[in-house]
C-alpha positions in Angstrom: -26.6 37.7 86.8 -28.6 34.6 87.9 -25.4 32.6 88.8 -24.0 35.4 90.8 -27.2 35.7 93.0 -26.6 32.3 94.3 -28.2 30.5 96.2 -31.7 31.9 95.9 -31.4 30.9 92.1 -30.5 27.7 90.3 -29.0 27.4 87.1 -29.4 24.8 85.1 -26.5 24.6 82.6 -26.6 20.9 80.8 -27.7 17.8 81.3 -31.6 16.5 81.0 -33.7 18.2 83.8 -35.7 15.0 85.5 -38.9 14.9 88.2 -36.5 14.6 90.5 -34.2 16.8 90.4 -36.8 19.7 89.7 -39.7 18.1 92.1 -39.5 15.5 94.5 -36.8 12.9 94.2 -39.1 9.6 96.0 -35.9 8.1 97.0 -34.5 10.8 98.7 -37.3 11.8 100.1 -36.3 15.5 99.3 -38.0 18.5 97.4 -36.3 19.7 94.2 -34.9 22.7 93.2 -38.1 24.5 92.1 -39.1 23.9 96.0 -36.5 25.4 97.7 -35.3 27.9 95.1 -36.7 31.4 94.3 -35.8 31.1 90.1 -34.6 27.8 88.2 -33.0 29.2 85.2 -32.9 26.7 82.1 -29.6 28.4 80.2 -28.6 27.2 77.1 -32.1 25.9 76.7 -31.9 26.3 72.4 -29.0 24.1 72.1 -29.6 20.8 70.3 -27.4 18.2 71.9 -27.1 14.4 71.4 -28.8 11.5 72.8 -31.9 11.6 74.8 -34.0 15.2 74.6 -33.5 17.4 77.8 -37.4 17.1 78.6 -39.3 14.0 78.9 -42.6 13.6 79.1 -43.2 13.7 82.8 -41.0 16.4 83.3 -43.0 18.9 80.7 -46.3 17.9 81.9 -45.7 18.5 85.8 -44.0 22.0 84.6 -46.9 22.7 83.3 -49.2 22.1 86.4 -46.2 24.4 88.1 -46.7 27.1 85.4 -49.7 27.4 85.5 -50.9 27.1 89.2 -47.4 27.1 91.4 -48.5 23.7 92.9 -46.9 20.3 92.5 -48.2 16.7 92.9 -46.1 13.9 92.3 -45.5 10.3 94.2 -48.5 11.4 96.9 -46.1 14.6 97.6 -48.3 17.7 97.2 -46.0 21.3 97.9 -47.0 24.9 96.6 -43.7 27.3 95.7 -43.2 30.8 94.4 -40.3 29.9 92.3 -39.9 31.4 88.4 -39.1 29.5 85.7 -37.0 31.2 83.2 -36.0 29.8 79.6 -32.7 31.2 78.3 -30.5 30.3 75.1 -29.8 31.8 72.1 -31.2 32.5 68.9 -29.2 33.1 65.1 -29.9 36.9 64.8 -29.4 39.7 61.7 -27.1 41.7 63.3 -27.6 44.5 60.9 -31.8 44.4 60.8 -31.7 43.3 64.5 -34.0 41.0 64.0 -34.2 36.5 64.1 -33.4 35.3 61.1 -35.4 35.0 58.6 -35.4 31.3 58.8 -37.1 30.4 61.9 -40.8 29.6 61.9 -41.6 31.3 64.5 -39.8 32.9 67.7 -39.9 29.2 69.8 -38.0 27.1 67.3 -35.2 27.2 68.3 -36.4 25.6 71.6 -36.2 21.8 72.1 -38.0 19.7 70.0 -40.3 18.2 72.6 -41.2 21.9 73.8 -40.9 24.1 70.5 -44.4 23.1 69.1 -46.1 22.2 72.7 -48.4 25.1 72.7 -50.1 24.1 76.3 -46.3 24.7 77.4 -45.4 27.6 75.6 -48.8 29.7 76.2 -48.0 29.4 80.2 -44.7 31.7 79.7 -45.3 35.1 80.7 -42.8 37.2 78.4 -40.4 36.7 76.0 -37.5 39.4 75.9 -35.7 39.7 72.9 -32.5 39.4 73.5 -31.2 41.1 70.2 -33.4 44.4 71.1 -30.9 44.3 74.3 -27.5 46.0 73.5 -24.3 44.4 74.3 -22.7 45.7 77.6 -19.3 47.3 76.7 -17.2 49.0 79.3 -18.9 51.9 78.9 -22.1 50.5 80.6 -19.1 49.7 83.6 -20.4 51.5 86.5 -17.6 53.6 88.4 -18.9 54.3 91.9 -20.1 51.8 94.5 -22.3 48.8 93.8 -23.9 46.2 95.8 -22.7 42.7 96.5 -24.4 40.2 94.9 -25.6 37.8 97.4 -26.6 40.9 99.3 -28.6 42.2 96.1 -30.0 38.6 95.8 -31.9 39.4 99.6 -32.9 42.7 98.6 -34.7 41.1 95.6 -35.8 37.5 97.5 -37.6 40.7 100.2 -39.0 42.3 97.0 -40.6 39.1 96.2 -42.5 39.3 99.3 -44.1 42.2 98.7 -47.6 42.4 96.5 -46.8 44.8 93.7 -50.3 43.6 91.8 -52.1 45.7 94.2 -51.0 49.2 92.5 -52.4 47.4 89.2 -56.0 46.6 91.1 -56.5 50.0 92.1 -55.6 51.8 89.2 -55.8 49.3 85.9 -59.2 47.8 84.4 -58.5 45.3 81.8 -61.0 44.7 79.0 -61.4 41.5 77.1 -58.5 39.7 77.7 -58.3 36.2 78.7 -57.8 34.7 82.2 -54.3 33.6 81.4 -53.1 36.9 79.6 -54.2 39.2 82.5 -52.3 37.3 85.1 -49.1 36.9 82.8 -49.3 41.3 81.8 -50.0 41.7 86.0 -47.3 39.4 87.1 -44.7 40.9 84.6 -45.7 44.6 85.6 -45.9 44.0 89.1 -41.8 43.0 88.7 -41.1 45.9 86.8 -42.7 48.1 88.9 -40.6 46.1 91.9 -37.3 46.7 90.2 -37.7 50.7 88.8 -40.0 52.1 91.7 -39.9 49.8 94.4 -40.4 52.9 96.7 -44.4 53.7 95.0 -47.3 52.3 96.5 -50.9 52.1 94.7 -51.5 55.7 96.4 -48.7 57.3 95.1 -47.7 55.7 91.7 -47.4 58.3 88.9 -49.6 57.0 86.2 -46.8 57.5 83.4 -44.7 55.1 85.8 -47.2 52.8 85.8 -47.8 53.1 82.0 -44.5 52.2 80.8 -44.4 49.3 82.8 -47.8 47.7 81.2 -47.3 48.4 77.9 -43.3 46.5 78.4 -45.3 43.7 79.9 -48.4 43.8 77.1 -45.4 43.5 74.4 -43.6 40.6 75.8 -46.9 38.6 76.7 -47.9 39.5 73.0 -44.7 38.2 71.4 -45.7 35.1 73.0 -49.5 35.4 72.1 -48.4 36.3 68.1 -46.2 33.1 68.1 -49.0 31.3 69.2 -51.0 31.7 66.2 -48.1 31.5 63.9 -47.7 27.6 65.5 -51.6 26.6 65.9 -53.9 29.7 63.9 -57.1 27.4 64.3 -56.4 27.1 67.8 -55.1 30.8 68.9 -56.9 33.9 67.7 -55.7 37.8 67.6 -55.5 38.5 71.7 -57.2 41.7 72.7 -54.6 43.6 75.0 -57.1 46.4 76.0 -57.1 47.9 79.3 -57.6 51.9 80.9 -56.6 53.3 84.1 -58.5 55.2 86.2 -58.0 58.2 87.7 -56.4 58.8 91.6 
């Protein structure tokens, strides 16, 4: 999907992802691809390979400051960006308990080494969807009338991205007890949702079951990322309260 909505996203296939490649490249003179592109996808980002790891040290710690705040500093060159970040690869699954198998750790071991246990990294990802909840698509799933093209679907969804879908969350949505970081990821990932299955409501008109089922997707993936947490570090991460109510119209 990502490779077919070219060029507002990047893939990043192989290879060792670099400062400059992602951020400012000093010789050049030239912002990276998290600058200029609207999603850098990091595909295949489970599989070991040889030689030197895909991250180094650099590279981790100023995605981190991206993560969390959407700015970048690096050789005197300050730039703000909207871009995602998004981690895909694969992970060994039960096909008949549709589940991880049992012999992972935790959800994020399959991950590189230098990121797996790197829980300042891993607690700035918004969701984790599990891919073996997703069924396969079979040509059943085939649609048979008219679709869009994709680089046409790729402007509808760059306009999307415009638009400030965390406003029907304000009006409606009082969280309780959660942290800083957990509220922004759970807004973030509802505010897509809600951009992709009812990009025609606004806060005045959203039907509170539509808005439901889109916070309680988003509180399940940000808490398979909170539960991993504590699986890696317990005396660092606690149980995360995911409370929240929503007021009436």
């Amino acid at each position: 999907m990502y490779k077919n909505t070219l060029p507002r996203a990047f893939v990043v296939s192989s290879g060792k992802s670099t400062p400059a490649t992602l951020f400012y490249h000093k010789a050049r003179k030239r912002v990276g691809i998290i600058g200029v592109k609207d999603v850098v996808v990091f595909d295949e980002v489970a599989r070991e390979g040889e030689g030197e790891p895909k991250f180094d040290a650099e590279t981790i710690d100023t995605l981190k400051m991206f993560m969390q705040s959407g700015q970048c500093t690096r050789d005197n060159i300050e730039f703000t960006s909207p871009c995602s970040v998004v981690l895909g690869g694969n992970i060994n699954t039960d096909t008949a308990k549709r589940a991880p198998l049992e012999d992972y750790s935790h959800l994020f071991a399959p991950l590189p080494a230098e990121l797996r246990h790197d829980t300042a990294f891993l607690d700035r990802i918004h969701a984790y969807l599990p891919g073996w909840e997703i069924p396969k698509i079979a040509p059943e799933n085939y649609a048979t009338g008219y679709g869009f093209i994709p680089d046409y679907l790729a402007e509808i969804f760059r306009l999307l991205r415009r638009r400030n879908f965390q406003t029907h969350l304000v009006a409606r949505i009082v969280f309780e007890g959660m942290t800083g970081r957990n509220q922004d990821a759970i807004q973030k990932t509802t505010a897509g949702l809600l951009k992709l299955l009812y990009p025609h409501r606004t806060p005045e008109n959203i039907e509170p079951e539509e808005l439901q089922f889109c916070l309680e997707l988003a509180v399940e993936m940000r808490r398979r990322v909170t539960d991993q947490l504590r699986v890696i570090a317990p005396k660092e991460f606690t149980h995360a309260a995911f409370t929240f109510h929503m007021n009436g119209r």
